[in-house]
C-alpha positions as CSV (number, residue, x, y, z in Angstrom):
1,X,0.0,0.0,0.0
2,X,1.1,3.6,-0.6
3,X,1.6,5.8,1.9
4,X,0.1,9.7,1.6
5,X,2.3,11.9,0.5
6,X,3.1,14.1,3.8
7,X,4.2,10.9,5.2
8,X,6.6,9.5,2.4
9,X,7.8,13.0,2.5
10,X,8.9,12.5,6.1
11,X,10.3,9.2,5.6
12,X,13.9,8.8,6.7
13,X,16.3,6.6,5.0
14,X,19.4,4.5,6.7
15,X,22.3,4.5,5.3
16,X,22.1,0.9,3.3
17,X,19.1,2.2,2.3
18,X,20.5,5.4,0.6
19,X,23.3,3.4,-0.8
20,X,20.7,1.6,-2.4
21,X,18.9,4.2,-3.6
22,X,21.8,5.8,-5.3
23,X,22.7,2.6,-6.8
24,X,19.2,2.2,-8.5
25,X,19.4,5.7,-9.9
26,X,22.6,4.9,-11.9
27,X,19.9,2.7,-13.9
28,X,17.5,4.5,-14.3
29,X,15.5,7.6,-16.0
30,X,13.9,10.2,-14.5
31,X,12.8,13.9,-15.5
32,X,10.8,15.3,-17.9
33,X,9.7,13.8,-21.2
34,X,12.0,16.4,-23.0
35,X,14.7,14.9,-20.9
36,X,14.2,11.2,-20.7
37,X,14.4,11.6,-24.7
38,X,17.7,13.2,-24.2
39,X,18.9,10.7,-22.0
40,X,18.0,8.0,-24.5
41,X,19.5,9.8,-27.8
42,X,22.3,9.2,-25.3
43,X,22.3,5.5,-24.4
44,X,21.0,5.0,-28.0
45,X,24.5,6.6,-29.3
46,X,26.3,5.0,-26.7
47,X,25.5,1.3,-27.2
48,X,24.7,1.6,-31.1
49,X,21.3,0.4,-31.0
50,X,17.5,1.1,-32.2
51,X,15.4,-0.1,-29.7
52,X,15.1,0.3,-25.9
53,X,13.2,-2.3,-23.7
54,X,10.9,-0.3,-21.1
55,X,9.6,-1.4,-17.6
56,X,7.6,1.1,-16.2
57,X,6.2,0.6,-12.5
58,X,3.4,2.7,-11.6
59,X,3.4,2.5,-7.8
């Protein structure tokens, strides 16, 4: 279940917990659409492909 957002906004992370968080992030996307399309061109140039697989996760 997901919590309202004042409380996720006072949610405190440890320290294994940020570490994981800042692991996941190298990974993944996130910003605008103008961005994410930037940030694509990018990997698309990067590993010389045409196609991107996509997992989105609505939670």
């Amino acid at each position: 279940m997901v919590p309202p957002i004042d409380l996720a906004k006072k949610r405190t992370y440890n320290q294994e917990e940020m570490e994981e968080i800042k692991q996941n992030r190298k990974r993944t996307l996130i910003g605008t659409p103008r961005s994410i399309k930037k940030q694509l061109e990018s990997l698309q140039d990067l590993y010389d492909t045409d196609e991107f697989f996509n997992h989105y996760q609505h939670i």
